[in-house]
TIKOL-836466 format. One record per residue (C-alpha): residue number from 0; residue in one letter; z, y, x. Coordinates in Angstrom, 2 decimals, padded with zeros to 5 digits. Layout:
<recs>
@nr=NUM&rest=A&pz=Z&py=Y&px=X .
...
</recs>
This chain:
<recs>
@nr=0&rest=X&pz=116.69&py=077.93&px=047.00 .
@nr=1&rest=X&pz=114.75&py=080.93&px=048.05 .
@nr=2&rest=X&pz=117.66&py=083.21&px=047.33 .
@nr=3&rest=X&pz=119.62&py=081.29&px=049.86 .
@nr=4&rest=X&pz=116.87&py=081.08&px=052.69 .
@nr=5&rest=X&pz=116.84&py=085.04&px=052.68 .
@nr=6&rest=X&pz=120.72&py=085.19&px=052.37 .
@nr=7&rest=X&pz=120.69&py=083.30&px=055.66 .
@nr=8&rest=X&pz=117.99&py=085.14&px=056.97 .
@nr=9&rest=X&pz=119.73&py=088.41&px=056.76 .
@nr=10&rest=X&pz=123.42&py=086.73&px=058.14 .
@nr=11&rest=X&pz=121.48&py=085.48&px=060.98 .
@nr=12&rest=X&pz=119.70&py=088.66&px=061.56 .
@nr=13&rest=X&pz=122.57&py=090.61&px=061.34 .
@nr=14&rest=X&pz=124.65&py=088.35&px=063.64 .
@nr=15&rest=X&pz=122.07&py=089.05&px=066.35 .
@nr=16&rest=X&pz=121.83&py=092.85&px=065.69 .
@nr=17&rest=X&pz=126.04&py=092.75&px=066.02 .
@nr=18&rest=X&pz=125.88&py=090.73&px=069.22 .
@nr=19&rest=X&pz=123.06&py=093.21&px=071.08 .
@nr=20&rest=X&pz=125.12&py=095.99&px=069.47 .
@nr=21&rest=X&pz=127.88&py=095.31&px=071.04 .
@nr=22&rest=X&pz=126.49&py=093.86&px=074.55 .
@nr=23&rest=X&pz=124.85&py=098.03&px=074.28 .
@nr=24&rest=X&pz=128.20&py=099.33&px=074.15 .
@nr=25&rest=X&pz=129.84&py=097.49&px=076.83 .
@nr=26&rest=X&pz=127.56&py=098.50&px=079.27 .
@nr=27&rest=X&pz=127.60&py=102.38&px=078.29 .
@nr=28&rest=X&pz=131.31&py=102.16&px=078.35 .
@nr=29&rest=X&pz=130.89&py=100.47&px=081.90 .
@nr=30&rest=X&pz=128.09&py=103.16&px=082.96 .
@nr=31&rest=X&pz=130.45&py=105.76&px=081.73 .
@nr=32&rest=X&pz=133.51&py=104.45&px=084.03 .
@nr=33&rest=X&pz=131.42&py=104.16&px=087.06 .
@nr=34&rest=X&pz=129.87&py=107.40&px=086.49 .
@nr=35&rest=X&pz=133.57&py=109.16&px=085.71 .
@nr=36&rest=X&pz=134.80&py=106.93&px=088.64 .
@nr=37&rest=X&pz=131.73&py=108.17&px=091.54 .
@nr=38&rest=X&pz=132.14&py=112.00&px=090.38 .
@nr=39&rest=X&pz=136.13&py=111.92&px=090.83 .
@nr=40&rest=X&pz=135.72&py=110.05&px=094.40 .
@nr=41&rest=X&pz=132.46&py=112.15&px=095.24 .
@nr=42&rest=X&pz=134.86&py=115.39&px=096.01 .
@nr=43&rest=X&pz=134.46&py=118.40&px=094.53 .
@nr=44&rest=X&pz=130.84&py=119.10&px=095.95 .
@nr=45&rest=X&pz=129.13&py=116.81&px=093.77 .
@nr=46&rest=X&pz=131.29&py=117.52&px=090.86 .
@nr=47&rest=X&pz=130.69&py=121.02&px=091.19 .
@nr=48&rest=X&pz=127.05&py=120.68&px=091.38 .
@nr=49&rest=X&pz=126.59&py=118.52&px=088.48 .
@nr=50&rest=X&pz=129.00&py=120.90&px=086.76 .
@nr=51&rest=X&pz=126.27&py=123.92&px=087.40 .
@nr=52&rest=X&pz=123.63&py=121.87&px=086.56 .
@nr=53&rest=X&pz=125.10&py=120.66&px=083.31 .
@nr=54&rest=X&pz=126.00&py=124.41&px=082.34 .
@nr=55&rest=X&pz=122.57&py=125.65&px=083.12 .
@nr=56&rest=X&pz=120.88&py=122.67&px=082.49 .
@nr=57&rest=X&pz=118.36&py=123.06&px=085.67 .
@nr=58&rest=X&pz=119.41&py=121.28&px=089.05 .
@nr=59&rest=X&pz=118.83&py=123.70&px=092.15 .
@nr=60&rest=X&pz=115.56&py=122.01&px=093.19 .
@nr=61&rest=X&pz=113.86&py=122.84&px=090.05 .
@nr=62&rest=X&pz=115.27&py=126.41&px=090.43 .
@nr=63&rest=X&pz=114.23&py=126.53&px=093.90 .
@nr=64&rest=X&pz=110.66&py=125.14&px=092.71 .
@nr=65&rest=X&pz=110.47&py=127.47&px=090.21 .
@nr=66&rest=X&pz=110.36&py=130.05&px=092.48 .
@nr=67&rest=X&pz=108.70&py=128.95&px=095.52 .
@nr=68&rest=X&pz=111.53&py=129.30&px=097.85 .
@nr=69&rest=X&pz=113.53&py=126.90&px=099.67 .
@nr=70&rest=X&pz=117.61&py=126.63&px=099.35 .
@nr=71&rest=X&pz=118.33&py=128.48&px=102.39 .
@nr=72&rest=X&pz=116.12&py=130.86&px=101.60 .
@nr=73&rest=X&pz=117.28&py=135.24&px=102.22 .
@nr=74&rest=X&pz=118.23&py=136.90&px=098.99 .
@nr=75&rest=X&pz=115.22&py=139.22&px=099.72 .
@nr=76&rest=X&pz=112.52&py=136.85&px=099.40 .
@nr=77&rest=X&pz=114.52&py=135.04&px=096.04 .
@nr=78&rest=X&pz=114.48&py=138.66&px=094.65 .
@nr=79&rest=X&pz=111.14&py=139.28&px=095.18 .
@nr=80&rest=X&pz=109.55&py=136.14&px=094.32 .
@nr=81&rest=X&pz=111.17&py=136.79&px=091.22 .
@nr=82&rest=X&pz=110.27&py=140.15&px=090.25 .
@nr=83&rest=X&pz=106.98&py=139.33&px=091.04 .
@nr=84&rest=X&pz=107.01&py=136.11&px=089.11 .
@nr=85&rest=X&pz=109.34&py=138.07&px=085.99 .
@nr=86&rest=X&pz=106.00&py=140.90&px=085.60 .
@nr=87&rest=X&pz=103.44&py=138.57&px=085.83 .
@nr=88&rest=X&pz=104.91&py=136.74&px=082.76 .
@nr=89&rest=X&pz=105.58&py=139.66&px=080.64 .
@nr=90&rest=X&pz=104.04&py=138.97&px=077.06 .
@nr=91&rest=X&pz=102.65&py=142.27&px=076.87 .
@nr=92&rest=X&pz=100.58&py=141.82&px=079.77 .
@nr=93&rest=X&pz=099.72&py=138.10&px=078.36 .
@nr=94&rest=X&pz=102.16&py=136.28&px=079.76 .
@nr=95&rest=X&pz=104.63&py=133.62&px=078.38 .
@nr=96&rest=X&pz=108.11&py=133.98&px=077.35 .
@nr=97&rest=X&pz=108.43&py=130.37&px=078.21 .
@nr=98&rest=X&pz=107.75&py=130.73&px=081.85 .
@nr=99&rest=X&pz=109.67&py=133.98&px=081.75 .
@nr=100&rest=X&pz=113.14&py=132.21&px=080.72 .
@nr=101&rest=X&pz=112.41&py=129.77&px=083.32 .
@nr=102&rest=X&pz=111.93&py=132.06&px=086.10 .
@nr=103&rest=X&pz=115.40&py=134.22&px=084.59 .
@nr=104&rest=X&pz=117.14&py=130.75&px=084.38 .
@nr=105&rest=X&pz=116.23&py=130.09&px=088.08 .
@nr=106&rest=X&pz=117.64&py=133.27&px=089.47 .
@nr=107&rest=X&pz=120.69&py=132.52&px=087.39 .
@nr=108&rest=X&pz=120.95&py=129.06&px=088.83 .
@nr=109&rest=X&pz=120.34&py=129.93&px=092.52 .
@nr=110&rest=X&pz=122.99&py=133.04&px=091.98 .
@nr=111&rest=X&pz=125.72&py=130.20&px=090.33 .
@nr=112&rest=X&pz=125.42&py=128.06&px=093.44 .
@nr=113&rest=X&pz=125.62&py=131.29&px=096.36 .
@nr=114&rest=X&pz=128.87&py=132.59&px=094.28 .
@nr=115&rest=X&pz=130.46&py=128.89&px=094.07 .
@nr=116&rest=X&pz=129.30&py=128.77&px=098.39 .
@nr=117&rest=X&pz=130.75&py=131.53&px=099.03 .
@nr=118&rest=X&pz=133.90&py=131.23&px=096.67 .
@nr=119&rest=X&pz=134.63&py=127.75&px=099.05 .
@nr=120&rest=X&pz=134.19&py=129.26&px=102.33 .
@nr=121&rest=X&pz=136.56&py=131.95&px=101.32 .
@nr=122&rest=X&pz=139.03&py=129.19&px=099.88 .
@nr=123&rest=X&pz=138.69&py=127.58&px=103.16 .
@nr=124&rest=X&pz=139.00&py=130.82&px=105.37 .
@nr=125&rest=X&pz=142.24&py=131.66&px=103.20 .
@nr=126&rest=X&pz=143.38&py=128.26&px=104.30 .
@nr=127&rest=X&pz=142.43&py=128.48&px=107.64 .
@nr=128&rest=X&pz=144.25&py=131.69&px=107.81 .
@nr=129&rest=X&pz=147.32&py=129.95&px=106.11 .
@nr=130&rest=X&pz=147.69&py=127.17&px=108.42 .
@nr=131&rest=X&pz=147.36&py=129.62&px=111.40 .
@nr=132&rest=X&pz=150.44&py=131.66&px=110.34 .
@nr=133&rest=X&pz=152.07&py=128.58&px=109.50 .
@nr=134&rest=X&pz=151.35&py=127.20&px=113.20 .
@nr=135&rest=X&pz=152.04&py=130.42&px=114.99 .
@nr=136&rest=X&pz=155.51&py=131.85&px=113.74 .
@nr=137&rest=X&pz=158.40&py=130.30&px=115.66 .
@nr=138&rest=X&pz=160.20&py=127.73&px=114.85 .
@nr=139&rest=X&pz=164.18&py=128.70&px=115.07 .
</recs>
């Protein structure tokens, strides 16, 4: 008698671990397509972006926080907030490694998003340029 009580138990138990198993699954899968679905109709900005922040694993505004400058901020005043930031963490002088990465990471990250800016607004100059010689050689 008690043998089959427990047998029952565990079908029953295992019925409703199946069931919320597989309600978890269908709405990853249908998280995944609408995530896959937003990124490929997002354009290439957003794409782009997450792509940087996936490879460095820190989004802009944490690099930007990291070193107390803003996004539009002058190459000058990255570098320098930097260096400064780079010798006061040194773990000879007491620092932490830690914080060090972090600050390394951050000038990495800001320097990955300038070089993919300016890569674009060359792409679009060169098409610019393109359509231009396209537009202004006659037509015969």
């Amino acid at each position: 008698m008690s043998a089959r009580l427990i047998a029952q138990l565990v079908v029953s138990l295992g019925t409703v671990v199946g069931r919320a198993f597989i309600a978890a699954y269908k709405q990853a899968a249908a998280n995944a397509a609408q995530g896959g679905g937003a990124a490929a109709r997002g354009g290439a900005k957003e794409g782009a972006v997450d792509a940087l922040t996936r490879k460095t694993g820190m989004s802009m505004e944490e690099a930007c926080q990291i070193l107390n400058v803003t996004q539009e901020a002058e190459l000058e005043k990255i570098l320098k907030n930097y260096e400064h930031l780079f010798s006061m963490n040194e773990t000879s002088k007491g620092g932490s490694f830690y914080i060090q990465s972090k600050v390394v990471r951050a000038k990495e990250r800001i320097e990955m998003e300038r070089a993919q800016e300016a890569k674009k607004a060359a792409q679009a100059n060169q098409e610019n340029a393109s359509s231009e010689n396209n537009s202004s050689s006659p037509s015969s």
